[in-house]
Biopython code that builds the backbone (N, CA, C, O; Angstrom):
import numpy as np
from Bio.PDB.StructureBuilder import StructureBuilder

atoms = [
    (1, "UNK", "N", (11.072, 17.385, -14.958)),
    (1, "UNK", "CA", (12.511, 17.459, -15.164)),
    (1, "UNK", "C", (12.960, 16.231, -15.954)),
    (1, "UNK", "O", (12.179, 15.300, -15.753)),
    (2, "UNK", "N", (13.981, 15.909, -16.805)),
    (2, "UNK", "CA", (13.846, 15.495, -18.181)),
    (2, "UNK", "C", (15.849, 15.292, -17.702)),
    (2, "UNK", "O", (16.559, 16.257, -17.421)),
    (3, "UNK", "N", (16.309, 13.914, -17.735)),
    (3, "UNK", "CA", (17.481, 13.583, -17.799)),
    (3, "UNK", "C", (18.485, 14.008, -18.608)),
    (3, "UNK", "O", (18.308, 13.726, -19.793)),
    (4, "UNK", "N", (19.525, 14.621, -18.336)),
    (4, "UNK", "CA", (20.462, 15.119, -19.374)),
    (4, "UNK", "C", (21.646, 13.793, -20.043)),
    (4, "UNK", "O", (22.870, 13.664, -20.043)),
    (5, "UNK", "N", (20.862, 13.249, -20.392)),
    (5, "UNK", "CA", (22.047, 11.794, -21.042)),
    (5, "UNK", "C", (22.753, 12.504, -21.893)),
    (5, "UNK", "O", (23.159, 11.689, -22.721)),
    (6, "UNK", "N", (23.285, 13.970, -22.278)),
    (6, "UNK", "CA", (24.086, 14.207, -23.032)),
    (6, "UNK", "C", (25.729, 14.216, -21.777)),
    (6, "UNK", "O", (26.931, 14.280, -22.033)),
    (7, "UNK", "N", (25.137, 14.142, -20.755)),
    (7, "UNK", "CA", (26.360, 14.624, -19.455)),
    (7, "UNK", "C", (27.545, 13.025, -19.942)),
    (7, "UNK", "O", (27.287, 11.854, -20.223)),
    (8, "UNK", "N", (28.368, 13.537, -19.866)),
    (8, "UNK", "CA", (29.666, 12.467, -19.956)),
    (8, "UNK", "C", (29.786, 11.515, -18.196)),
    (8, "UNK", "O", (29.962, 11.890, -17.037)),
    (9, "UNK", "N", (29.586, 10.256, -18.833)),
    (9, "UNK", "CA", (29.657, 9.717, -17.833)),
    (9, "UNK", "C", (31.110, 9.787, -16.688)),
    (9, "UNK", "O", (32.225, 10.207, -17.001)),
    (10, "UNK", "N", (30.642, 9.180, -15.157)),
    (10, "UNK", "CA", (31.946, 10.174, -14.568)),
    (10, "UNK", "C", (32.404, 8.580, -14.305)),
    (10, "UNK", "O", (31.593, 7.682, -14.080)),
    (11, "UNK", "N", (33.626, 8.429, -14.366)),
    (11, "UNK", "CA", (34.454, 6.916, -14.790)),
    (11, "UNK", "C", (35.526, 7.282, -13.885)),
    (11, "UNK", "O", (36.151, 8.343, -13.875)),
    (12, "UNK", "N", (35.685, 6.125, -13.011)),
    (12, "UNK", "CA", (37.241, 6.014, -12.287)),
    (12, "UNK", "C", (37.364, 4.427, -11.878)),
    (12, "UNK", "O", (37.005, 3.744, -10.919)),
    (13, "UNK", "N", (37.902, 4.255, -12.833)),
    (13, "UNK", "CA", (38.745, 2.390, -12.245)),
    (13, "UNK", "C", (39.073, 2.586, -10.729)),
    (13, "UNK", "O", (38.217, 2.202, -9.931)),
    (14, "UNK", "N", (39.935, 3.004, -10.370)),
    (14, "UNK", "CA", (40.533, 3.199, -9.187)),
    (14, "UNK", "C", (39.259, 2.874, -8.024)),
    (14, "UNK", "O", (39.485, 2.061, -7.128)),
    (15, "UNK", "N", (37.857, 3.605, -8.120)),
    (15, "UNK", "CA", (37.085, 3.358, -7.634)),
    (15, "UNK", "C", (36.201, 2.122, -7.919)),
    (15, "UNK", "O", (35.994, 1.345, -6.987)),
    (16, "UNK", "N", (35.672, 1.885, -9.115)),
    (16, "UNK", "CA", (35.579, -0.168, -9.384)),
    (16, "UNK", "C", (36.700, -0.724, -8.986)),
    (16, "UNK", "O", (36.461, -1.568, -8.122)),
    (17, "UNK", "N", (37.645, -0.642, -9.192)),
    (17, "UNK", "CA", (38.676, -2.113, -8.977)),
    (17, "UNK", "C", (38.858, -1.809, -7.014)),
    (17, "UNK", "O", (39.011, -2.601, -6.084)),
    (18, "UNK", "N", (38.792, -0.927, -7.046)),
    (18, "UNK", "CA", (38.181, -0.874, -5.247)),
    (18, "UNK", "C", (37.805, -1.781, -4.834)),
    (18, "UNK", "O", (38.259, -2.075, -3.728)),
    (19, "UNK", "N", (36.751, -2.762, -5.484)),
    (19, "UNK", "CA", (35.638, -3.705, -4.910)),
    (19, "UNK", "C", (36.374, -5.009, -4.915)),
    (19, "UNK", "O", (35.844, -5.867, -4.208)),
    (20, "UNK", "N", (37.456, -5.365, -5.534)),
    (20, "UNK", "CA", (38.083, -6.400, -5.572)),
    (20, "UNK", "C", (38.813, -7.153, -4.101)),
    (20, "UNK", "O", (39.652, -6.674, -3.338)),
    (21, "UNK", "N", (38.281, -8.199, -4.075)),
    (21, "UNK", "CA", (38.699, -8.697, -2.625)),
    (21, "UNK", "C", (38.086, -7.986, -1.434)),
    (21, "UNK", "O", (38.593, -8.005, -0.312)),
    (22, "UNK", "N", (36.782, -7.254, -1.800)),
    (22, "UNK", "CA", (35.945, -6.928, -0.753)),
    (22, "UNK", "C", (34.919, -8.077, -0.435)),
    (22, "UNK", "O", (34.820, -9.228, -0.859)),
    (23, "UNK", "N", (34.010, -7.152, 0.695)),
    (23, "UNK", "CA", (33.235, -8.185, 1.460)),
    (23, "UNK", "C", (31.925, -7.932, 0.476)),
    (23, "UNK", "O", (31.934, -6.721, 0.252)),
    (24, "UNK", "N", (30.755, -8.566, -0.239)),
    (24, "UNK", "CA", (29.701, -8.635, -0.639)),
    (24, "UNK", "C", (28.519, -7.640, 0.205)),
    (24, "UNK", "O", (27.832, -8.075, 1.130)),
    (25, "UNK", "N", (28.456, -6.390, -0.265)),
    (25, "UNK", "CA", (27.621, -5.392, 0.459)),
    (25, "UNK", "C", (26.090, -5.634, 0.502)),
    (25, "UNK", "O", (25.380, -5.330, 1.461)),
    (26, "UNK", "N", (25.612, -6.281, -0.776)),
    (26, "UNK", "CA", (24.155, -6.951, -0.868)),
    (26, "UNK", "C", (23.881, -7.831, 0.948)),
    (26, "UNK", "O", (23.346, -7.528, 2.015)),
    (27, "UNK", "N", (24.753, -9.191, 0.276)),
    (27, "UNK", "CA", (24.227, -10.037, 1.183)),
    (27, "UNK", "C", (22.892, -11.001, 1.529)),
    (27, "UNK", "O", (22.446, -11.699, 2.441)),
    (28, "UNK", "N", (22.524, -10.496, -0.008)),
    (28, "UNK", "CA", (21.291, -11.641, -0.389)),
    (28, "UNK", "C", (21.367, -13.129, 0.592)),
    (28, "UNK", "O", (22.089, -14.125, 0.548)),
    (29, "UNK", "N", (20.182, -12.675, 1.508)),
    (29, "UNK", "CA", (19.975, -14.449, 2.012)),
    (29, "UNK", "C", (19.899, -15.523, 0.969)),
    (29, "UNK", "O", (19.405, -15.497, -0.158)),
    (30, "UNK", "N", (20.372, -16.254, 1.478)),
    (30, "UNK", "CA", (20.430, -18.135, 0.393)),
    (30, "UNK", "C", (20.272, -17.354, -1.153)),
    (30, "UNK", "O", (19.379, -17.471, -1.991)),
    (31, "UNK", "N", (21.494, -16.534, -1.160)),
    (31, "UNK", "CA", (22.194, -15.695, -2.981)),
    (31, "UNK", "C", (23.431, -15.832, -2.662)),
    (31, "UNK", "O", (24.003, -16.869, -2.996)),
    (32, "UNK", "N", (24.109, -14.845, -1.964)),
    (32, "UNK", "CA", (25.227, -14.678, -1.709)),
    (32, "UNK", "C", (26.300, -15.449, -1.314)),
    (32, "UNK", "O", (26.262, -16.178, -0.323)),
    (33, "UNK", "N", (27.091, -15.349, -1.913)),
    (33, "UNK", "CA", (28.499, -16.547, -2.021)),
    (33, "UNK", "C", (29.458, -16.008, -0.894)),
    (33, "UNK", "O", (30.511, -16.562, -0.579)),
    (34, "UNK", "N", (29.101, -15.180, -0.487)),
    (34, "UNK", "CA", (30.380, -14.260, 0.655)),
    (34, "UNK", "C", (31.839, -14.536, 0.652)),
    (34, "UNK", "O", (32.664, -14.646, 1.558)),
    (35, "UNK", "N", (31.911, -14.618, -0.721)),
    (35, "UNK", "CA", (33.769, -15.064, -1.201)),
    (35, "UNK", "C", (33.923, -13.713, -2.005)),
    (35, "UNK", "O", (33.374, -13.435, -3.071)),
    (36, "UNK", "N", (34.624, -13.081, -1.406)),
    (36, "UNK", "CA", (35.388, -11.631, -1.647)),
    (36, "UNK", "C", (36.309, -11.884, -2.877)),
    (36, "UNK", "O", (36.801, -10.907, -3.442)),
    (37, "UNK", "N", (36.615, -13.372, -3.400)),
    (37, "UNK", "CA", (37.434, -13.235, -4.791)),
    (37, "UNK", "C", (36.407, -12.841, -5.718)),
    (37, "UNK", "O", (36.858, -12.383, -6.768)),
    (38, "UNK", "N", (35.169, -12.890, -5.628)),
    (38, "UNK", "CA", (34.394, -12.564, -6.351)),
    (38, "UNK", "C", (33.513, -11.418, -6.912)),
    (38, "UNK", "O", (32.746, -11.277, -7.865)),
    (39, "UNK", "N", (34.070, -10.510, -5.672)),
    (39, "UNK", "CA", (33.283, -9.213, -5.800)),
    (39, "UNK", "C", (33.705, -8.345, -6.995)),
    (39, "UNK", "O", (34.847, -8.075, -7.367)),
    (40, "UNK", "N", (32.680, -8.019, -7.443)),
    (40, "UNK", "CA", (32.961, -6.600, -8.183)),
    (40, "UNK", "C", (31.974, -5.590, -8.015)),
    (40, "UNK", "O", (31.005, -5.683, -7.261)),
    (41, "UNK", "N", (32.289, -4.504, -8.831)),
    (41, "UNK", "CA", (31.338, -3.372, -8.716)),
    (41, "UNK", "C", (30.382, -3.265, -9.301)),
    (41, "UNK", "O", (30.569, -3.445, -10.504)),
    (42, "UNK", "N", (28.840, -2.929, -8.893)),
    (42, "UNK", "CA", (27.766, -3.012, -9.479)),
    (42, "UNK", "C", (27.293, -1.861, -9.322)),
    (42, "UNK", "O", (26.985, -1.268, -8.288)),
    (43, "UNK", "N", (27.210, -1.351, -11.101)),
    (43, "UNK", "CA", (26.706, -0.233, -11.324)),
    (43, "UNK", "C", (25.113, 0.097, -10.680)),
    (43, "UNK", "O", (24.194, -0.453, -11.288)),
    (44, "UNK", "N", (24.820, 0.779, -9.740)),
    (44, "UNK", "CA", (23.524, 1.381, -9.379)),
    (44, "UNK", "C", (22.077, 1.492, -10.463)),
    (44, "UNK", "O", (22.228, 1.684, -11.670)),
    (45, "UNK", "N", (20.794, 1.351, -9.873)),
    (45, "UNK", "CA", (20.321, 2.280, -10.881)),
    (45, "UNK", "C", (20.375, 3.611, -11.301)),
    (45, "UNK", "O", (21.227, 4.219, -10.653)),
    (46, "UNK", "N", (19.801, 4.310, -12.134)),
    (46, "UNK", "CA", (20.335, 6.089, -12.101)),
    (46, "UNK", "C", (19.495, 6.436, -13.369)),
    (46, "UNK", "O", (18.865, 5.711, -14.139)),
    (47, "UNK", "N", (19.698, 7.816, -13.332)),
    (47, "UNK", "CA", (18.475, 8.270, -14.714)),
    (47, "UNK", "C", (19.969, 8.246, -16.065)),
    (47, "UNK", "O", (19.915, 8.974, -17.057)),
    (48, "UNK", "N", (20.524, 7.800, -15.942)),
    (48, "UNK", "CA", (21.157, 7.470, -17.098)),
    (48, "UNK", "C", (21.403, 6.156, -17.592)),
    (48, "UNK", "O", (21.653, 5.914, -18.773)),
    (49, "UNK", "N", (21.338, 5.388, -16.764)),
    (49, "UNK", "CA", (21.888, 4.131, -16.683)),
    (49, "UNK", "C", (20.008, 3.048, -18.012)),
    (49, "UNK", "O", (18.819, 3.315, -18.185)),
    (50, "UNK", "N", (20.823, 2.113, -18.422)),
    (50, "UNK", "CA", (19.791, 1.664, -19.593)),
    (50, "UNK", "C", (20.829, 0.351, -20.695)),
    (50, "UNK", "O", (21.932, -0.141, -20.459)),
    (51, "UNK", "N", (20.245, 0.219, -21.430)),
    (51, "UNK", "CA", (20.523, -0.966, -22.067)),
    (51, "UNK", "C", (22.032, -0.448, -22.903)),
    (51, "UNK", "O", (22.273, 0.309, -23.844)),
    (52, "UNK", "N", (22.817, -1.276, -22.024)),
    (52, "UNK", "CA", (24.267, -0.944, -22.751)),
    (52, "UNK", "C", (24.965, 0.241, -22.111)),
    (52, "UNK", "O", (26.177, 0.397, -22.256)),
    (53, "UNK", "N", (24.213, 1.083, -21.399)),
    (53, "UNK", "CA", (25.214, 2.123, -20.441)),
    (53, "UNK", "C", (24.788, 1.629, -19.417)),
    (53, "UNK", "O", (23.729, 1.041, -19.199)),
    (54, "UNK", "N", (26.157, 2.024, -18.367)),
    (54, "UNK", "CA", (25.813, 2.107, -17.215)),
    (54, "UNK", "C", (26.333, 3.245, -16.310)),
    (54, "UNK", "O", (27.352, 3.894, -16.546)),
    (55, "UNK", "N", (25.408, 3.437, -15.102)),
    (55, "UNK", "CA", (25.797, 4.315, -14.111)),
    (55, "UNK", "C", (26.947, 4.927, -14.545)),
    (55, "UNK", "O", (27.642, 4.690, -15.534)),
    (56, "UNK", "N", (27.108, 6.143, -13.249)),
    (56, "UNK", "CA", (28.305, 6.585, -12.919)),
    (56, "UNK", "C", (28.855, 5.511, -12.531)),
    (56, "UNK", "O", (28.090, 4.571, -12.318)),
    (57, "UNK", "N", (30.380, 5.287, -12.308)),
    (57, "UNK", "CA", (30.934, 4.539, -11.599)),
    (57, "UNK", "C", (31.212, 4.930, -9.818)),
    (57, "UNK", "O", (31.674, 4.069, -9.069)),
    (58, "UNK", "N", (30.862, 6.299, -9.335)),
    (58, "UNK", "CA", (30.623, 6.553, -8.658)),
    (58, "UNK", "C", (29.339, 6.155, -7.719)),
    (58, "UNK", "O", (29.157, 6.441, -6.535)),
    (59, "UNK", "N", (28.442, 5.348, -8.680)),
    (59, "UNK", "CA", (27.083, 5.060, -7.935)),
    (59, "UNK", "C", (27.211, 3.662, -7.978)),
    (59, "UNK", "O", (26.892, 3.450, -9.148)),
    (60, "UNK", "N", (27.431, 2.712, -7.551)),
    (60, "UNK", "CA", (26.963, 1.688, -6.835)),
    (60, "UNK", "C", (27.935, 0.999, -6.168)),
    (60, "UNK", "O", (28.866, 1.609, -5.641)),
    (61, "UNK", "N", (27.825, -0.452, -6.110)),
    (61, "UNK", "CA", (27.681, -1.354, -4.493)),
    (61, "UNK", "C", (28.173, -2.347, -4.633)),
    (61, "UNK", "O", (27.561, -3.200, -5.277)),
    (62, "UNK", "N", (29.503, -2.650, -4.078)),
    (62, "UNK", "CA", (30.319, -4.007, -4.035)),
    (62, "UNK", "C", (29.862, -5.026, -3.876)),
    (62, "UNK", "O", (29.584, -5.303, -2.710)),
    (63, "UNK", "N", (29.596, -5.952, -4.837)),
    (63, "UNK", "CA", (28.527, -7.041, -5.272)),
    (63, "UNK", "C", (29.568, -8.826, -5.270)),
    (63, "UNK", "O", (30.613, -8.953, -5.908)),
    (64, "UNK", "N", (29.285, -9.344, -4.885)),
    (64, "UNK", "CA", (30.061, -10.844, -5.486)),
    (64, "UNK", "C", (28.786, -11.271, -6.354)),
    (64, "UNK", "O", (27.621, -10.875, -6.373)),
    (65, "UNK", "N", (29.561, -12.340, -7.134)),
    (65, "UNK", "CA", (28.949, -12.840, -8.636)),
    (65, "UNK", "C", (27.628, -12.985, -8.213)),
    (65, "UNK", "O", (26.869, -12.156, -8.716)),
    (66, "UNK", "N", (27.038, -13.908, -7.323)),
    (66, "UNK", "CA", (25.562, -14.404, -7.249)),
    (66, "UNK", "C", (24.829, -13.373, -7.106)),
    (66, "UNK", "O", (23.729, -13.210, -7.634)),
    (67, "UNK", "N", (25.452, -12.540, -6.311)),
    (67, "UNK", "CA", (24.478, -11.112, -5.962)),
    (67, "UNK", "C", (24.338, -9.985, -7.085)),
    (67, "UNK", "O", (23.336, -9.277, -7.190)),
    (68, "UNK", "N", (25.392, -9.906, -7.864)),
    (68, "UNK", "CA", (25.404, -9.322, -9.460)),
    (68, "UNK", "C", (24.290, -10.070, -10.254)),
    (68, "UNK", "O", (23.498, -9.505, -11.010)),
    (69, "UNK", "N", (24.312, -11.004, -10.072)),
    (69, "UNK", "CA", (23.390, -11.842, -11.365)),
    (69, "UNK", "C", (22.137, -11.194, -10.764)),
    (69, "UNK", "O", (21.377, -10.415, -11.340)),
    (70, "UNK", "N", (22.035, -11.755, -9.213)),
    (70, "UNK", "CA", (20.069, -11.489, -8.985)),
    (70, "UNK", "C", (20.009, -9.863, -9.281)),
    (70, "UNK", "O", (19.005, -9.533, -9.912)),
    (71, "UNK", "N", (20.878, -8.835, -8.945)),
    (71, "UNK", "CA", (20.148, -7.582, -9.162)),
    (71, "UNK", "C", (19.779, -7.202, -10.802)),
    (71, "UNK", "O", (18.822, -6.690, -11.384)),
    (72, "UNK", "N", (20.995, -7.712, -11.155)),
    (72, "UNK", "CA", (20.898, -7.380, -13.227)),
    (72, "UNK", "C", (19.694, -8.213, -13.290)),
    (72, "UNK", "O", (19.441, -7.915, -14.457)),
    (73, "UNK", "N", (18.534, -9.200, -12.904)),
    (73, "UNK", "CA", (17.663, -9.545, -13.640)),
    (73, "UNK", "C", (16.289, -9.616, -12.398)),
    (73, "UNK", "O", (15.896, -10.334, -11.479)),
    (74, "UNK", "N", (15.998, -8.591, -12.976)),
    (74, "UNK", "CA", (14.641, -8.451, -12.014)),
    (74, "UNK", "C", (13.383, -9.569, -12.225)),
    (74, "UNK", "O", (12.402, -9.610, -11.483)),
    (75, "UNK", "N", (13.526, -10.142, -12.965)),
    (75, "UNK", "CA", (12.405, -11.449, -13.232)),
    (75, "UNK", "C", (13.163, -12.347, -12.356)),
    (75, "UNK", "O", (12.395, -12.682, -11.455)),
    (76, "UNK", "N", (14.253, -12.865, -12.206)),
    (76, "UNK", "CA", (15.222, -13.881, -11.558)),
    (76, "UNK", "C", (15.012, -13.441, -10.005)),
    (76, "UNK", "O", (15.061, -14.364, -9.192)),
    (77, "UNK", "N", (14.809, -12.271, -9.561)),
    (77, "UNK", "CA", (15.135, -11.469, -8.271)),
    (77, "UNK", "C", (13.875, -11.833, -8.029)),
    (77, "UNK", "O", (13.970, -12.812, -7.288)),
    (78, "UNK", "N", (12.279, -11.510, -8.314)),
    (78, "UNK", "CA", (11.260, -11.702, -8.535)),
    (78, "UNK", "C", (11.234, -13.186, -8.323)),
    (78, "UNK", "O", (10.674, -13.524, -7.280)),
    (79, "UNK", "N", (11.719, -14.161, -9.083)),
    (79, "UNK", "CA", (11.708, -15.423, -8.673)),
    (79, "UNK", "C", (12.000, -16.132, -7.484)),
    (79, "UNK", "O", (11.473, -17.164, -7.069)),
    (80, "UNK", "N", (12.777, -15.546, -7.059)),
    (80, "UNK", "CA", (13.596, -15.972, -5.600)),
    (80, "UNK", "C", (12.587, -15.759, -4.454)),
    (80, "UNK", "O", (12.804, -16.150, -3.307)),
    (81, "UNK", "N", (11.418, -15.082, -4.857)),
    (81, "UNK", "CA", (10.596, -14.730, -3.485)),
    (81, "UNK", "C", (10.962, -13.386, -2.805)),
    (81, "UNK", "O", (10.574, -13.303, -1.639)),
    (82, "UNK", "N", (11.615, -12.345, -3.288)),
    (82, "UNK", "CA", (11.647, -11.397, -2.558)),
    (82, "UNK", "C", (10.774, -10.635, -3.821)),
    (82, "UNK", "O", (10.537, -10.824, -5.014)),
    (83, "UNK", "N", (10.354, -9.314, -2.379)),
    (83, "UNK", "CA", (9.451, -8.509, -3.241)),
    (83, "UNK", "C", (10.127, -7.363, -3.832)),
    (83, "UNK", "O", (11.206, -7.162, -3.274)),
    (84, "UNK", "N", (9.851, -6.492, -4.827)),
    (84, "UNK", "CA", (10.722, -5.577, -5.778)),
    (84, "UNK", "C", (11.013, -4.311, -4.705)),
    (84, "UNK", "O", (11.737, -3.407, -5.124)),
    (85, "UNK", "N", (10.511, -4.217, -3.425)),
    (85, "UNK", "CA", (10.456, -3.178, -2.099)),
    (85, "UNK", "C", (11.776, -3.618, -2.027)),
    (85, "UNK", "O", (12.550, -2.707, -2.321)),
    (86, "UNK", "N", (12.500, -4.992, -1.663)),
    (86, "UNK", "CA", (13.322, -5.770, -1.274)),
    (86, "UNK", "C", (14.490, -4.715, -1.565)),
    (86, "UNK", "O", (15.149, -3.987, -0.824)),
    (87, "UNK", "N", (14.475, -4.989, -3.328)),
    (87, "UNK", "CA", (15.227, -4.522, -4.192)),
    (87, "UNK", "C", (16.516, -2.878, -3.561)),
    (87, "UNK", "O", (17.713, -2.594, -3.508)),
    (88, "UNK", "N", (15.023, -2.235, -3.199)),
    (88, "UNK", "CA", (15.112, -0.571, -2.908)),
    (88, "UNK", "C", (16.543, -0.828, -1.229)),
    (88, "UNK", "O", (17.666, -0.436, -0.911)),
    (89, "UNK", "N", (15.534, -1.640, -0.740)),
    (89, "UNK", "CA", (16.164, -1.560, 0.664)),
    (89, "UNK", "C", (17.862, -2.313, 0.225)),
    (89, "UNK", "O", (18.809, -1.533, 0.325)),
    (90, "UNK", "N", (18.135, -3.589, -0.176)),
    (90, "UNK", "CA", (19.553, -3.929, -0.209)),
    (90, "UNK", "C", (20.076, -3.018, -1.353)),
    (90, "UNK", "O", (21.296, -3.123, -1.480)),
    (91, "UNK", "N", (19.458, -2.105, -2.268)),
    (91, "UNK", "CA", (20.522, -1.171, -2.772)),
    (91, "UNK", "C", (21.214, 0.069, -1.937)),
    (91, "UNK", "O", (22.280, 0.671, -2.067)),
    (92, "UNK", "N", (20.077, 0.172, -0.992)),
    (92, "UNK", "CA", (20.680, 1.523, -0.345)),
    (92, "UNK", "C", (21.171, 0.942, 0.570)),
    (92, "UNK", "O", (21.870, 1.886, 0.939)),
    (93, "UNK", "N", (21.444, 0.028, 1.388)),
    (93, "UNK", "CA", (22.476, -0.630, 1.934)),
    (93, "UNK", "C", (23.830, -1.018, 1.640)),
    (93, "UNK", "O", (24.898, -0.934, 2.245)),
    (94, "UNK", "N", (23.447, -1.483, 0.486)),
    (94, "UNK", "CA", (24.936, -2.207, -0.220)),
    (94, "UNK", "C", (25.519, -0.858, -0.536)),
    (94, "UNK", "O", (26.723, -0.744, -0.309)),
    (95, "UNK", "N", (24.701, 0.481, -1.157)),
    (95, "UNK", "CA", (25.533, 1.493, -1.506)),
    (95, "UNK", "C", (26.114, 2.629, 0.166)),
    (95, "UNK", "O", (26.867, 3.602, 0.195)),
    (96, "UNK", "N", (25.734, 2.277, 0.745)),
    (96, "UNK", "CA", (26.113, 2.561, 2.373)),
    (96, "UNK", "C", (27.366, 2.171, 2.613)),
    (96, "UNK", "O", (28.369, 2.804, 2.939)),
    (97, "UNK", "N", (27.174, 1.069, 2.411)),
    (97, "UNK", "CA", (28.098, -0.100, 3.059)),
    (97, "UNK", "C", (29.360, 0.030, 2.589)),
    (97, "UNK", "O", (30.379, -0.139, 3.258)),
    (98, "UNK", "N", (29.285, 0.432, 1.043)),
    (98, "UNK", "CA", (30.368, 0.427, 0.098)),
    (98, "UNK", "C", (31.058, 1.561, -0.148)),
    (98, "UNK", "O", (32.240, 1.671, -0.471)),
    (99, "UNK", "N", (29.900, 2.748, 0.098)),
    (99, "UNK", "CA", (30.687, 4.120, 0.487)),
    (99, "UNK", "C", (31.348, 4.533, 2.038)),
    (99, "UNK", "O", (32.160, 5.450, 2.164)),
    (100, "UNK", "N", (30.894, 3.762, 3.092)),
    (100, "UNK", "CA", (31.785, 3.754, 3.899)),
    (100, "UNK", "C", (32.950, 2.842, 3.654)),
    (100, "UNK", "O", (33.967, 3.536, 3.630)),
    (101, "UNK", "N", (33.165, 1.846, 3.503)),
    (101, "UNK", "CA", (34.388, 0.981, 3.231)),
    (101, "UNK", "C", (35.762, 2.194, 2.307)),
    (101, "UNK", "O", (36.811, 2.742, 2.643)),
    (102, "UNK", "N", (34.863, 2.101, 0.975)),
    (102, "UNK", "CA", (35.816, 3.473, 0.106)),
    (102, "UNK", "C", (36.686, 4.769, 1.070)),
    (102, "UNK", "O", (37.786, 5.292, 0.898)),
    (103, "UNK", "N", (35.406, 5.010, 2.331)),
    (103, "UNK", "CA", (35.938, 5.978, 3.110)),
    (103, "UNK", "C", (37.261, 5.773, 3.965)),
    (103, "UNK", "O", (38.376, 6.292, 4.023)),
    (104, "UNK", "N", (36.632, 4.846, 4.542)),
    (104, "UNK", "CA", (37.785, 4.075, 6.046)),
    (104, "UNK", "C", (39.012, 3.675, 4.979)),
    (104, "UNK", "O", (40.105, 3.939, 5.481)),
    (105, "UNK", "N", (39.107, 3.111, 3.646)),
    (105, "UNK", "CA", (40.330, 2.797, 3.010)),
    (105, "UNK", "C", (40.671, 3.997, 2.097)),
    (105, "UNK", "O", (41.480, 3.949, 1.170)),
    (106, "UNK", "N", (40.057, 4.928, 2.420)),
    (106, "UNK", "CA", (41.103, 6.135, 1.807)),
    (106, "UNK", "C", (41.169, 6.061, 0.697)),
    (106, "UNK", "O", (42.322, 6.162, 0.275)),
    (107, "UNK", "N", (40.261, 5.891, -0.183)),
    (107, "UNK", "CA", (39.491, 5.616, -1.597)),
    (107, "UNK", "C", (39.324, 6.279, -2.196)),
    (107, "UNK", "O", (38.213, 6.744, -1.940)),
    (108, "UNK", "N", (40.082, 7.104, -3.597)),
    (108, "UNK", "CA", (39.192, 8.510, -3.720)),
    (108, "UNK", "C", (38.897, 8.230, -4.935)),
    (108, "UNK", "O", (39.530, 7.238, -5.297)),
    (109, "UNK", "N", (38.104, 8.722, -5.880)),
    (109, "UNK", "CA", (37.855, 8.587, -7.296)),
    (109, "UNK", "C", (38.564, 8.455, -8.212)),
    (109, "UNK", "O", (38.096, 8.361, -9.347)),
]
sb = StructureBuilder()
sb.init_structure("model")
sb.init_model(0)
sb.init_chain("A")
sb.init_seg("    ")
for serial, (resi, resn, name, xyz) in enumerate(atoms, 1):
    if name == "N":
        sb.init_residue(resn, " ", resi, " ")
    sb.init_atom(name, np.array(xyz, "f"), 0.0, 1.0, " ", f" {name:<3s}", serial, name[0])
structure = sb.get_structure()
């Protein structure tokens, strides 16, 4: 099965600017700044997502700055001592974490 990157990406501000003044869903040990002025939304990986696009905005995980930087650079993430398994587990967390929050605040796309 073979990605359809012709599909129009699905875009809602309403849902990024969501992440603003949230709590950091990562939570990277000795990364994370846990200052909610800092959060924003971090596009997921996805079979569309690549150099210069990103995700749906529907797919990912309320991030503050330090925790944005380590996921965008997997050599840097790699550096820190965690293993790329790491990676798998705080994405599907942070994207947990962040789709319940969206829920409980009545968040819609």
């Amino acid at each position: 099965m073979t990605a359809n990157f012709k599909q129009k990406r699905i875009e809602s501000k309403r849902w990024t600017d969501a992440a603003r003044g949230q709590e950091c869903a990562f939570e990277f040990p000795d990364i994370c700044s846990y200052n909610p002025e800092q959060t924003v939304f971090c596009h997921a990986p996805s079979e569309g997502k690549g150099m210069g696009i990103k995700s749906d905005d529907i797919w990912g995980a309320d991030g503050c700055h330090e925790c944005h930087r380590l996921i965008d650079n997997l050599a840097f993430f790699e550096q820190t001592g965690f293993a790329k398994e790491d990676l798998y587990f705080f994405w599907q967390r942070a994207i947990h974490k962040t789709l319940r929050n969206r829920y409980e605040r009545n968040i819609k796309w």
